[in-house]
N, C-alpha and C positions, 0 to 999 in steps of 0.2 A: 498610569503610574500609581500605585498603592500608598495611601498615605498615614499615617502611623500618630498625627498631633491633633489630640482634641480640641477645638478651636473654635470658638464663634460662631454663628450661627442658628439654627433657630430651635430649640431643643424643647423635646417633646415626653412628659414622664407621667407615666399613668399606673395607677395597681390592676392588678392581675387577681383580684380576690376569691378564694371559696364561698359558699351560699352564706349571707348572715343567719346568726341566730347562733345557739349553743355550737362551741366548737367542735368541728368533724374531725374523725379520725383521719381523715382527706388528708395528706401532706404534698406538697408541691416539688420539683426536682428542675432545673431549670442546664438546657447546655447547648451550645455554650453559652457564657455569663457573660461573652461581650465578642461584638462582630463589629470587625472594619470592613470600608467596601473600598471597592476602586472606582474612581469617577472616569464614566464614559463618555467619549470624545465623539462618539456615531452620531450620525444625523438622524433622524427617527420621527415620525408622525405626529404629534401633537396636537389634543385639538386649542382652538382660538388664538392660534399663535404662529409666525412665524410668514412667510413670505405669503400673501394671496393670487390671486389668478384671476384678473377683472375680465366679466361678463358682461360685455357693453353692448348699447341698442347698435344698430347698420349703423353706417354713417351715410347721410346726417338729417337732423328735421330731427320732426315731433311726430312720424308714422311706422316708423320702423324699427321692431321692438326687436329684440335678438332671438334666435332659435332656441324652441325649447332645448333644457338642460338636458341630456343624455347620462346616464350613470353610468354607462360604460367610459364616458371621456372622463366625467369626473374620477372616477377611480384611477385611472392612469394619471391623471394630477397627484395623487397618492404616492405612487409609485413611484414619481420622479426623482431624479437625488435631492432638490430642495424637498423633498414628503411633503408638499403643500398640502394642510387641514381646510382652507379657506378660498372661497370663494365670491368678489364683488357682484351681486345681484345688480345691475341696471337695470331699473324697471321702469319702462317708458309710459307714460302715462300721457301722452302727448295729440291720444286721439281722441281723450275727453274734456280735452280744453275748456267744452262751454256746455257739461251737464254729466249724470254723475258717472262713475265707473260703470260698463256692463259687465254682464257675471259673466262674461265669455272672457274677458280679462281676468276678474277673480278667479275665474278656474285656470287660469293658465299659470297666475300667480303662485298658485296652491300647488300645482302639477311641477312648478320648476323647486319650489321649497322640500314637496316628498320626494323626487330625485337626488338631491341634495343627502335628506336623511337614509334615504338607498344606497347609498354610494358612502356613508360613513363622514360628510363635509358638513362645515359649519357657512354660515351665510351672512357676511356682509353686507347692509339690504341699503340702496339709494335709490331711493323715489325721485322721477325728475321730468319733465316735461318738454321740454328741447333739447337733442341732442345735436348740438350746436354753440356758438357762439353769438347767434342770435338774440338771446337775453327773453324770449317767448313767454310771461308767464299767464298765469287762469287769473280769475281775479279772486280776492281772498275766501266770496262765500265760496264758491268751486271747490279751492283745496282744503278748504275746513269741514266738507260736506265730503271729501274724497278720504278724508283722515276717518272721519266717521265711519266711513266703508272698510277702511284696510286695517281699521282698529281688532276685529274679531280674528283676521287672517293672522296679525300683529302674537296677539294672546296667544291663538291656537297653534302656534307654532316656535313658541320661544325656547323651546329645547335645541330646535336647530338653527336659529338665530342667535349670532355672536355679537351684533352690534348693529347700530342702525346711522348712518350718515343721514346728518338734515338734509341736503338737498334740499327738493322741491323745485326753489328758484334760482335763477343765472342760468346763463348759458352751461351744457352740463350739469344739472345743480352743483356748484358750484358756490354758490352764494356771491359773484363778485359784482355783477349788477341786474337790472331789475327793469324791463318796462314798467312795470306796474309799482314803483315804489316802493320795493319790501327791502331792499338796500340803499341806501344814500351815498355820498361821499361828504363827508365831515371836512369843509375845509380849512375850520378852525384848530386842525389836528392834520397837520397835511396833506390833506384830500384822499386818508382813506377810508374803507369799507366801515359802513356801521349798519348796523340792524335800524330800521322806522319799526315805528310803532306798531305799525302790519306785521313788519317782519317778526317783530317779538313776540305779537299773538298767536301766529303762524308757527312757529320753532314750540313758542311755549303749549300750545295742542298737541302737536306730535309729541312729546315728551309727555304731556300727560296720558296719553292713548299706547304707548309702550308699555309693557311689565315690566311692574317696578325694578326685577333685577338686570336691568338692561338699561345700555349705556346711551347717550345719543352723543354723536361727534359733532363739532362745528369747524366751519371753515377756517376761521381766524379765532386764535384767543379775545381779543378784542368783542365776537359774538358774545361767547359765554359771562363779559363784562356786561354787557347792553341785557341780557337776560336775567341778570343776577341783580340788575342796579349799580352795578361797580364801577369805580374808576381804578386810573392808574395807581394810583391812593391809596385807594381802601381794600382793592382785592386782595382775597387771601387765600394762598395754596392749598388747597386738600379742605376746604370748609365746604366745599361741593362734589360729591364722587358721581355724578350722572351725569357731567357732560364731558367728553373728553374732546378732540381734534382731528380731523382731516388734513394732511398738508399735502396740495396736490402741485407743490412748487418743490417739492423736499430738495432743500439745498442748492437750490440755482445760484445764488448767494450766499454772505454772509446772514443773511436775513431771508433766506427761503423767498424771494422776489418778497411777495407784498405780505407775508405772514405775521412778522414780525415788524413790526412801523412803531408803531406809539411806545411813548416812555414805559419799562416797568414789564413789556409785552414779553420778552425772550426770558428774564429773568423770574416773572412769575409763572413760563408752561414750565420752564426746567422744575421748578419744585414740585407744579402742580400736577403735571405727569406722572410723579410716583403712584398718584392715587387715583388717575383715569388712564383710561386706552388713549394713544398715539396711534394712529395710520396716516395713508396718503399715498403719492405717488413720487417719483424722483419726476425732478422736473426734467428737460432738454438740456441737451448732454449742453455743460460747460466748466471751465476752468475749475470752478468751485469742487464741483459734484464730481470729476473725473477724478478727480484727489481719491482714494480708496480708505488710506490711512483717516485723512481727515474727515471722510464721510462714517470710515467706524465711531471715531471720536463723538462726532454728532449722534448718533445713535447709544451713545450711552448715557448724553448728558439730556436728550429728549423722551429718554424710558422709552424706546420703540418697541409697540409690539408687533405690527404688520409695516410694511411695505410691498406696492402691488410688482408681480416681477416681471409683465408682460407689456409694459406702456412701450407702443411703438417708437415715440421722440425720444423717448431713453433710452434705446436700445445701445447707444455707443456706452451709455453708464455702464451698463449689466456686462458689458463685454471687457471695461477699464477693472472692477469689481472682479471679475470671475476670475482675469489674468493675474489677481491680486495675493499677496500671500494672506489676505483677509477675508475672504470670499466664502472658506469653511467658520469664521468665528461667526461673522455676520448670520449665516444661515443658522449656526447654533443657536445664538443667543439674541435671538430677534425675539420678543416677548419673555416669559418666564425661562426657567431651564433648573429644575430643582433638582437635588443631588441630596442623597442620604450620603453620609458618611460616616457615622456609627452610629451601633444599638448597641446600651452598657445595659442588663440585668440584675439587681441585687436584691437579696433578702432582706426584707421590710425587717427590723429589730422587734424583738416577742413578739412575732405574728409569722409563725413557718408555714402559713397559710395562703401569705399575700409574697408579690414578689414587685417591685418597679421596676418600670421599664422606661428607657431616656433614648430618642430619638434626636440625632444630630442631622440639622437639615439646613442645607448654605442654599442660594439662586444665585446662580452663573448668568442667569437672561439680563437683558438690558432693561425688563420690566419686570412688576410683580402681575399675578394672574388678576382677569379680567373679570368673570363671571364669581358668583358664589359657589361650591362644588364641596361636595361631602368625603371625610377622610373617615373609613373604617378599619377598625383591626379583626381581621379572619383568624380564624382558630381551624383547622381542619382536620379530623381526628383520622390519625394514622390508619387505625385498622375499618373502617368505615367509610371513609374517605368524606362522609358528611361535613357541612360547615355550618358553623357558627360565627357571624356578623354581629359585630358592638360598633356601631356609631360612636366617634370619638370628639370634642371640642375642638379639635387642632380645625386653626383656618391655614388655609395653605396662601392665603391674598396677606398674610399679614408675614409671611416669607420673603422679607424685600432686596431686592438687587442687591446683589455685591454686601448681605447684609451679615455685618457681626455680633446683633444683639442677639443676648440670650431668651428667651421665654419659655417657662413652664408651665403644662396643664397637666391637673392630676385628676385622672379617672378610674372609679372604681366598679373594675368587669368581673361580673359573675361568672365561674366558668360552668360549663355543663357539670350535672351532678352525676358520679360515678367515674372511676379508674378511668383512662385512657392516657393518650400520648397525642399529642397534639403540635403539628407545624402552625407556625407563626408569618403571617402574612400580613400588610398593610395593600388597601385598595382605596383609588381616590375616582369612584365613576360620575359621570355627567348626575348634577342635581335631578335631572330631569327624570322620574320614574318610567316616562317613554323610552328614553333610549341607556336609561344607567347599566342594563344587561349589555349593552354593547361595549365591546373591546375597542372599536374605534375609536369611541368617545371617555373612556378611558384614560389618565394621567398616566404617561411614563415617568419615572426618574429617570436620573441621567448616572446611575449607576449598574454596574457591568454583576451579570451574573443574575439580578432579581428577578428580571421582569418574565412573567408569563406570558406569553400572545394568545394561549386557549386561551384565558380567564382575564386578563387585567389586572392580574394579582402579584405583589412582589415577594417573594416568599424571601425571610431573612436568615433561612439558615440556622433558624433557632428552632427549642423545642419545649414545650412544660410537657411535664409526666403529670400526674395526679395518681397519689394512690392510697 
C-alpha cells in the first residue's frame, strides 16, 4: 500500500554541490523534486539478521565435531522462504581438552568459515567443548591458550563473522554449570547462575581477542553484570554495546526458564537490547511459547534479531508459529527491516549550484542493525554508465525499531566536473572491503521497486542534469 504522509522517522539531508571555488557556469536541474515509495511486505535475504540455521557438533560427547560446511547446502538456506542470511557455527573443540588446538583443526575452522563466505552467509560462531550435558570443561590455562590460537582465525575473518556466543563452558556452552568452576550458583540470590572469577577472566579474554566491531553474546543478563561489575542497582542500559545475549530457553516461561531470575533482570535486557544483539533458541514446546501472538509480543519488547529455526525440542513451536497468522511478520521483522519512504529535493536558496536531498527512513525490525556498515550515494552518469560513490554520515544502527525521531546529516558532494545526467542511487554494502562487492552481503530496504540484485544499488528514481 502507497503511503502519501511524511512522518517520523529517520531523515537523511545532504547537498549535492558543484566543485568549490569561483562560481561555474555549471547549473544543476533536479526531477523529480520529490519520490514516495511503497513499503514491501516480501521476505528477502538479509544479511546479520533474521532466522539462523544451527550447525551443531554429532551428538554427543566432546569428539564429534560436525561435517564440514558445503556451500551448495548453505545456498539453499538462502533460498528458503525464511532467506536465512545466518548460520550457528558449533565448533567443537572437545579433542583438545588437555593441550593446544592442532592446525588440522584450524584448517577446518578456516575451511568451514570460507564456505560460509562462498555461499554469501554470515557466521554465528560458539566455541564449546562438550556436546552434551555433561558440564566437561579444559582447565582455564587450556582455554586461555586456545583463545590465543583462534584469536588470528577470529581477526582474519570478521567480514564473515556476525557475532560470536561465549560459550566455551557448560554442557553445550551454554554457560549453566561447570566442572571446573567457571559458573557457581549464588544462593544468596536464589541459586542462580553467576560468572566465578575464572569465569570472568575467561569471557573477558575472548572479548578482548574479538575485533573490536563485533559483539559477544552471554547466556544470562546476569553474566554481562558479573563482567561489567554490576548489580541489580547500578546497571545501566546501553552504557555497554559489546556484549549482548544468547537465550537458549526463549520463552519456556514467563521468564525464559532461568534467564531472567534476579531483580531488575528482564527490565534491564528489554532496554538494554536496543543497543546489542538478542539471539538464542526457543526452548521445548510449552504453553508459554505455543502462544504465537504472545511469542511475537516478546520479540518486540526483546529487540530480536536472530532466533535458530531448526532446534529439534521445538519443533511443535515452529509448526504452532507457522500455522499462525504471525509467522510472515515474525520472519519479517526478526532484526532490522529499514524502509525508505520518501526522497524530497530542493534548491539550496542563492546557490543554483547546490541542491538538498532528505531521506525518509522508518525500521519495521524488532531491532536496530548489529554490525557497523557504510551508507553511499551513487551517481551514475546516464550516457556512460560510469559511477561515482560519496561515502555519506548516515549510520543506519542509529535507525531504531519502530523509530519516530527525526535526525539530520548534511553532506556536502562534489559532483563530477562537466555536463551529464546522472541517476541517483543509495547503497549500504558489507564494511568489510572483502566482500562489500558482493550483492549478498548488501542491505536491502524494504521498499518496492529500488532495489537492484546485479549491483546492491537502490536507484530512487531521481535524476541531477548538470549543465
Amino acid at each position: 500500500m502507497r503511503r502519501h504522509v511524511w512522518w517520523g522517522g529517520l531523515a537523511l539531508t545532504f547537498l549535492v554541490a558543484a566543485p568549490a571555488g569561483p562560481k561555474p557556469a555549471l547549473t544543476l536541474s533536479v526531477s523529480p523534486s520529490a519520490a514516495q515509495y511503497e513499503e514491501s511486505l516480501d521476505i528477502f535475504p538479509n544479511p546479520e539478521r533474521g532466522w539462523f540455521w544451527p550447525i551443531d557438533p554429532e551428538c554427543c560427547g566432546i569428539d564429534r565435531p560436525h561435517a564440514p560446511l558445503e556451500v551448495s547446502r548453505l545456498k539453499r538456506l538462502r533460498g528458503r522462504p525464511e532467506a536465512i542470511t545466518l548460520v550457528r557455527d558449533g565448533v567443537l573443540l572437545g579433542r583438545h581438552m588437555h593441550g593446544p588446538i592442532s592446525r588440522q583443526t584450524l584448517n577446518r575452522i578456516q575451511a568451514d568459515w570460507d564456505a560460509a563466505r562462498r555461499a554469501g552467509m554470515k557466521v554465528i560462531v560458539r566455541f564449546l567443548y562438550d556436546w552434551s550435558l555433561n558440564n566437561r570443561d579444559p582447565e582455564e590455562a587450556i582455554i586461555e591458550g586456545h583463545l590465543d590460537q583462534l584469536a588470528p582465525l577470529l581477526t582474519a575473518n570478521e567480514d564473515v563473522i556476525a557475532v560470536v556466543e561465549a560459550g566455551l563452558f557448560g554442557g553445550s556452552g551454554e554457560g549453566n554449570r561447570s566442572d571446573r568452576g567457571y559458573v557457581y550458583y549464588d544462593q544468596g540470590r536464589g541459586g542462580w547462575q553467576r560468572l566465578s572469577e575464572a569465569g570472568i577472566r575467561i569471557y573477558g579474554k575472548l572479548l578482548s581477542r574479538l575485533p573490536p566491531s563485533r559483539q559477544m553474546l552471554v547466556r544470562y543478563p546476569r553474566f554481562k553484570w558479573d563482567l561489567l561489575g554490576w548489580s541489580a542497582a547500578t546497571a545501566i542500559p546501553g552504557a555497554d554495546r559489546r556484549i549482548g545475549y544468547y537465550n537458549d530457553g526463549w520463552f519456556g516461561d514467563g521468564r525464559h526458564f532461568a534467564f531472567f531470575q534476579l531483580a531488575n533482570e528482564r527490565s534491564f535486557t528489554e532496554q538494554d537490547s536496543r543497543n546489542v544483539m538478542v539471539g538464542g533458541e526457543p526452548s521445548m514446546a510449552t504453553a508459554t511459547n505455543l502462544d504465537a501472538a504472545a511469542s511475537l509480543q516478546e520479540m518486540i519488547k526483546l529487540h530480536q534479531t536472530t532466533l535458530s529455526l531448526n532446534q529439534t525440542d521445538a519443533l511443535p513451536v515452529y509448526e504452532r508459529w507457522r500455522a499462525s497468522p504471525h509467522w510472515d511478520d515474525m520472519t519479517r521483522r526478526l532484526g532490522y527491516r529499514i524502509v525508505l519512504k520518501k526522497v524530497l529535493v530542493e534548491p539550496v536558496a542563492g546557490n543554483p549550484g547546490e541542491v538538498r536531498l532528505t531521506a525518509q527512513l522508518v525500521n519495521r525490525g524488532f531491532a536496530g542493525l548489529v554490525n557497523p556498515r557504510p551508507s553511499v550515494l551513487v551517481l551514475r552518469n546516464r550516457e556512460t554508465g560510469s559511477m561515482s560513490r560519496i561515502p555519506l554520515r548516515l549510520d543506519l544502527r542509529q535507525v531504531a525499531p519502530n523509530s519516530e525521531s527525526v535526525l539530520s546529516a548534511v553532506e556536502h558532494v562534489q559532483l563530477p566536473t562537466g555536463p551529464a545526467t546522472y541517476d541517483v542511487g543509495l547503497h549500504f554494502p558489507d564494511a568489510s572491503p572483502r566482500i562489500a562487492h558482493r550483492v549478498e552481503y548488501a542491505l536491502r530496504l524494504a521498499s518496492e521497486g529500488l532495489w537492484d540484485p546485479a549491483t546492491g544499488i537502490h536507484w530512487l528514481g531521481i535524476e541531477i542534469g548538470s549543465r
